[in-house]
C-alpha positions in Angstrom: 0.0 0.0 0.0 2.7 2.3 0.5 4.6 2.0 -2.7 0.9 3.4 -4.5 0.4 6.3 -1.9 4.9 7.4 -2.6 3.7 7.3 -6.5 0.5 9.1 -5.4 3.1 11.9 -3.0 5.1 11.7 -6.2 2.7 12.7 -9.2 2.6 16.7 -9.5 1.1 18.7 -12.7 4.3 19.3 -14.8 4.3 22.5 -17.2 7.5 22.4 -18.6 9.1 19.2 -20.1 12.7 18.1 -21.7 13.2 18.0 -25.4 13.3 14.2 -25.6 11.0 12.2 -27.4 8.6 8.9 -25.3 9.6 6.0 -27.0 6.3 4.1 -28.3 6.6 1.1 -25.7 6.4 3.2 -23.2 3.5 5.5 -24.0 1.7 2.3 -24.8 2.6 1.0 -21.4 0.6 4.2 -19.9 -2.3 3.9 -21.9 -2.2 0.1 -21.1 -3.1 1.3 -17.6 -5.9 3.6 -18.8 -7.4 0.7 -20.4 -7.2 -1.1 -17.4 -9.3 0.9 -15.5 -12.6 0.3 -14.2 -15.7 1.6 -16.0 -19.3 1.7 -14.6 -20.6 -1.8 -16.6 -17.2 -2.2 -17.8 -18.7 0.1 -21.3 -15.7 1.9 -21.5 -17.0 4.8 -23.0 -14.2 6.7 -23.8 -11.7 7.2 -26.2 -8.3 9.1 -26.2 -6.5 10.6 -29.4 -2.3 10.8 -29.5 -1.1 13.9 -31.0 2.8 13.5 -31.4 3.5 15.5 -35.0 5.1 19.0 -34.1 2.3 20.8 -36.1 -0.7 19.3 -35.1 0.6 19.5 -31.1 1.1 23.6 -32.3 -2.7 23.6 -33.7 -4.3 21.9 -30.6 -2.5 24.0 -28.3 -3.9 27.0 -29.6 -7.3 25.5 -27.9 -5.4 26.3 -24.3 -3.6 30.1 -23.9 -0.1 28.6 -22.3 2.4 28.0 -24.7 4.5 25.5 -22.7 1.4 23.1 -23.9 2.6 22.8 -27.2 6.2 21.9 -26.1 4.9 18.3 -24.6 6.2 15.4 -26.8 2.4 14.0 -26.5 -0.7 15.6 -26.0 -3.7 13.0 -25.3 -7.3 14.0 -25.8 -9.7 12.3 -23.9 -12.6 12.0 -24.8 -16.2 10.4 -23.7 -18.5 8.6 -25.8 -21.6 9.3 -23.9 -24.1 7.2 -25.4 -22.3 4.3 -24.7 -22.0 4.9 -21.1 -23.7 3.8 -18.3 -26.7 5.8 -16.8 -27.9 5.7 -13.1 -31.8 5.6 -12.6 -32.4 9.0 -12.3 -30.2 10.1 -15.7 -26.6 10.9 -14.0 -24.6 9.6 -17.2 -21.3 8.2 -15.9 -19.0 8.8 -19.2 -16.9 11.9 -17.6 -16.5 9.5 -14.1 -15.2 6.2 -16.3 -12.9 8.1 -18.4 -11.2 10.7 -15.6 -10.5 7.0 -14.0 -8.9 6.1 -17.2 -6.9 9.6 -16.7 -6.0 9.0 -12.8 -4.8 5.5 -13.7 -2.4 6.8 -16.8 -0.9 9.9 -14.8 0.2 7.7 -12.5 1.7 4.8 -14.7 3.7 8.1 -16.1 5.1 8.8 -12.9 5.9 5.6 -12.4 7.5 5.3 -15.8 9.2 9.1 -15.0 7.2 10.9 -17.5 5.1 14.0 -16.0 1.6 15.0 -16.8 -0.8 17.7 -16.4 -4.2 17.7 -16.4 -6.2 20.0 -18.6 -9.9 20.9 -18.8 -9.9 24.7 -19.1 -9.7 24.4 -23.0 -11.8 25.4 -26.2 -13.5 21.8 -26.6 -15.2 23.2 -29.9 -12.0 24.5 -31.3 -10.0 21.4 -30.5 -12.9 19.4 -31.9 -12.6 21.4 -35.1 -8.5 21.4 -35.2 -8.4 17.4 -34.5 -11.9 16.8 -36.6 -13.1 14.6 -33.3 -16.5 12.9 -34.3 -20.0 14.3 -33.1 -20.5 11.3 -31.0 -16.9 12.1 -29.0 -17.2 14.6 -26.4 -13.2 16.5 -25.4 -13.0 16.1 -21.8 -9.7 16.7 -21.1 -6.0 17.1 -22.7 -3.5 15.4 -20.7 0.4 16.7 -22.1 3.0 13.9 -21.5 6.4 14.1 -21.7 9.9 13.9 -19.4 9.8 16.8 -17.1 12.4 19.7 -17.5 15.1 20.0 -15.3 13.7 23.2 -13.6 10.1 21.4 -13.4 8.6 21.5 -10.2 5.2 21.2 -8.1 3.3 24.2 -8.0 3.4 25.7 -4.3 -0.8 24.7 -4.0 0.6 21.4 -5.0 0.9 20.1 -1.1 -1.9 21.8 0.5 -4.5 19.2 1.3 -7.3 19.7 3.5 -7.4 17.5 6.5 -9.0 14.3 6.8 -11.3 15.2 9.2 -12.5 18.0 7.2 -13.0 15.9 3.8 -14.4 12.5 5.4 -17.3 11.7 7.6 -18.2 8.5 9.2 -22.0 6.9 8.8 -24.1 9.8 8.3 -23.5 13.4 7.7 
């Protein structure tokens, strides 16, 4: 149990990464561990896109105004396919829950595997959409740039400032 929570302690949102290239086997390791991950039903409804060419990293990252975006090796775009996921009774659709599991499980097999990550919703869906032509069934949830941190990468100083236990878990009953 320990070994997951150090790799948990480990796994900060990296903005600036090294000029060296993932080498296939391992990217597929970490989207091996995406696909591993549990999905309400086991519908996996969600798909994720690799952008790795130098000019289509440039377009997508003009969906997101920080430019270190667009110096990531890899950008992944994850995306839901919510008509293939499972609903509760009263409508909650669960696509956005099964694939940000998908997304917890990969940023950690990139720690793991050295490789730094960053989670990114505050983009222009409908622009990225239009730049990567993602299909009207696909739904951009997040981008996720991937690559080997910088030297002079570091946490962000919010990075260790949890709230404490008490104050985020009750026991039986509110």
């Amino acid at each position: 149990m320990l070994k997951i929570l150090d790799l948990m302690r480990a796994r900060y949102s990296v903005r600036s990464f090294a000029d060296r290239a993932v080498s296939r086997d391992t990217l597929l390791a970490v989207l091996e561990a995406a696909r591993l991950a549990p999905t309400a039903c086991n519908n996996q409804p969600w798909r994720m896109l690799v952008v790795q060419e130098p000019a289509t990293r440039a377009a997508l990252a003009t969906c997101y105004p920080q430019a270190w975006l667009a110096t990531a090796p890899v950008i992944l775009v994850c995306c839901t396919e919510p008509a293939k996921a499972w609903c509760r009774r009263d409508g909650k659709n669960h696509a956005e829950i099964d694939v940000t599991i998908a997304v917890d499980h990969l940023t950690l097999a990139a720690t793991e595997a050295g490789l730094g990550s960053c989670w990114i919703c505050a983009f222009d869906a409908a622009k990225a959409r239009q730049v990567l032509q993602i299909p009207a069934e696909l739904e951009p949830v997040a981008l996720i740039p991937l690559g080997y941190p910088a030297a002079e990468a570091a946490p962000n100083s919010r990075h260790s400032q949890r709230k404490p236990m008490d104050e985020l878990v009750q026991w039986e009953r509110f």
